[in-house]
C-alpha positions in Angstrom: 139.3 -63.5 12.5 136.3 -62.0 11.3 134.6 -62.2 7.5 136.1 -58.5 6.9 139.9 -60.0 7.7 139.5 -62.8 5.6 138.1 -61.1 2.4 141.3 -58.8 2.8 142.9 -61.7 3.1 142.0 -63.3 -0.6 142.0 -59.9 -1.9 144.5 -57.7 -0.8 144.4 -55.2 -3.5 140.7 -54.6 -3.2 139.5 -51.4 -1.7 136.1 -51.6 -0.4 133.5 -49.0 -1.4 131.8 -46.2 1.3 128.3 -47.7 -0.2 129.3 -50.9 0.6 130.3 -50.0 4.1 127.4 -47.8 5.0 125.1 -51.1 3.9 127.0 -53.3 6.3 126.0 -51.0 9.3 123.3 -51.4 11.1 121.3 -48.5 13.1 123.5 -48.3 15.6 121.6 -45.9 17.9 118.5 -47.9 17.5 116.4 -44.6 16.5 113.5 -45.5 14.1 114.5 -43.9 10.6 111.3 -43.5 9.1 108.4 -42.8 10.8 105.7 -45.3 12.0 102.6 -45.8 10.4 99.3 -45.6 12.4 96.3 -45.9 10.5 92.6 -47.1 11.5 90.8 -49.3 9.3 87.6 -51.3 10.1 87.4 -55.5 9.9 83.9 -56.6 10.0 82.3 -54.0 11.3 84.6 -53.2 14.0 87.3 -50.4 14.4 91.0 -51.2 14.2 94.4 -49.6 14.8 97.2 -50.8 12.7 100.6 -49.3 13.7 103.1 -50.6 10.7 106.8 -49.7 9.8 108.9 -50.3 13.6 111.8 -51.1 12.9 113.8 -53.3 15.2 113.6 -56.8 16.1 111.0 -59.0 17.0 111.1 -59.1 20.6 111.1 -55.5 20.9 107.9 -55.1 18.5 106.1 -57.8 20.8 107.0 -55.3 24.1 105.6 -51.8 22.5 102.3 -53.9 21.5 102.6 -55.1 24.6 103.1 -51.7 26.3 100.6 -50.1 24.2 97.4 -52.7 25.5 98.4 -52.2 29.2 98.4 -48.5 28.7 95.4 -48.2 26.9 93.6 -51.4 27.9 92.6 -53.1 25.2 93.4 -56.0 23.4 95.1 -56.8 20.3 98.4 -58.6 18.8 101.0 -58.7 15.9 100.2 -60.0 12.9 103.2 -59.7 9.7 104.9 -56.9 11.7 102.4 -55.4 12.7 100.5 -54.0 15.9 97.0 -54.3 15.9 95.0 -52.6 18.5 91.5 -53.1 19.0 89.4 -49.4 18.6 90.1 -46.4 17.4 93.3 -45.1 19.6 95.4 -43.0 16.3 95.6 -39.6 18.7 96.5 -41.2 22.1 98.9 -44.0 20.5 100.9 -41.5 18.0 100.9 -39.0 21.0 102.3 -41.7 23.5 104.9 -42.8 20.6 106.0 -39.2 20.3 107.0 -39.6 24.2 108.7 -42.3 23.5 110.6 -40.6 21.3 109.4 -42.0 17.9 108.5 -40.7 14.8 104.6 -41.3 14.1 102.5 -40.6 10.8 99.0 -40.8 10.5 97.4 -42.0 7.5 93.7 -41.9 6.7 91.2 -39.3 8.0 
């Protein structure tokens, strides 16, 4: 008996809203719903890639960052969700994204 069975079960003349159920869902197909971020910034004097907004979980954010500095090697890592890639890679990582069938937005120049 799942939590859904029991709430019917202490309320029985409830009817649960279509909000209510579309917030319980999850993305079921595992498509990104909005678009990543890449964006280039530079930390002391050096450039950066920062590639924010994946959604999904942890382990699969840690593969695609780990995907992204075979591909292109360079180095890099995750810090608070996000992918940071050493250089200035915006064009070939939102194009390579794009493959993989992601939505991609650059931001900055």
């Amino acid at each position: 008996m799942d939590l859904q069975d029991q709430l019917k079960n202490l309320f029985p003349d409830h009817v649960p809203s279509q909000e209510a159920e579309k917030s319980t869902e999850s993305n079921p197909t595992g498509l990104q719903l909005n678009p990543i971020i890449c964006k280039y910034e530079k930390r002391k004097g050096k450039p950066l890639t920062i590639i924010e907004g994946f959604e999904g979980k942890e382990s699969e954010l840690k593969e695609l960052a780990k995907n992204l500095k075979k591909k292109f090697s360079v180095g890099g890592g995750i810090k608070n969700g996000s992918i940071l890639i050493q250089g200035d890679f915006r064009d070939k990582i939102m194009q390579y994204l794009r493959e993989m069938g992601f939505k991609t937005k650059r931001v900055g120049g």
